[in-house]
N, C-alpha and C positions, 0 to 999 in steps of 0.2 A: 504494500500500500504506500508506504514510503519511498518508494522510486519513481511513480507516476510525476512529481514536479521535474525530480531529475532529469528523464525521460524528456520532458518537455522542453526543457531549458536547455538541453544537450543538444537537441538536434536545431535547434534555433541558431544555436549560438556556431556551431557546424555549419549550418546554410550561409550565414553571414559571414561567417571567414573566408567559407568557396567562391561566393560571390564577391565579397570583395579583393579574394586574388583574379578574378577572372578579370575584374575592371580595371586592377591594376597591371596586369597584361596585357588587355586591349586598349589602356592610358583610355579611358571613356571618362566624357567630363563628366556627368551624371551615373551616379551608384545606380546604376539601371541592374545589374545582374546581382546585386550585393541586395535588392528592395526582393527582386525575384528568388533569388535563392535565400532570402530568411523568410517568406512565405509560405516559399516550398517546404521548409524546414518547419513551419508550423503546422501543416496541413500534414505532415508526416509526423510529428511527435502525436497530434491528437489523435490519429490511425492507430496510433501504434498503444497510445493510452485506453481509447477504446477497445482495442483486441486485449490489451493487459485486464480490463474489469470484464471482459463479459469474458 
């Protein structure tokens, strides 16, 4: 039960690091893939939280 924040916060914080190497390798002026991959990484922790409770 105590890993569901973990969980959460893990893959968030995962997303936004990806994305923000990726724009720092494509030198992009807007955190466009750093916005997109820590949503991704939200939308994947709550998956992942919801398969943990049911």
């Amino acid at each position: 039960m105590w890993d569901i924040p973990f969980r959460l916060l893990a893959s968030i914080i995962i997303g936004f690091f990806i994305g923000m190497s990726i724009d720092k390798y494509l030198s992009a002026d807007a955190p466009v893939f750093t916005i997109i991959c820590s949503m991704l990484g939200l939308i994947g922790g709550i998956w992942s939280c919801i398969k943990k409770t049911l």
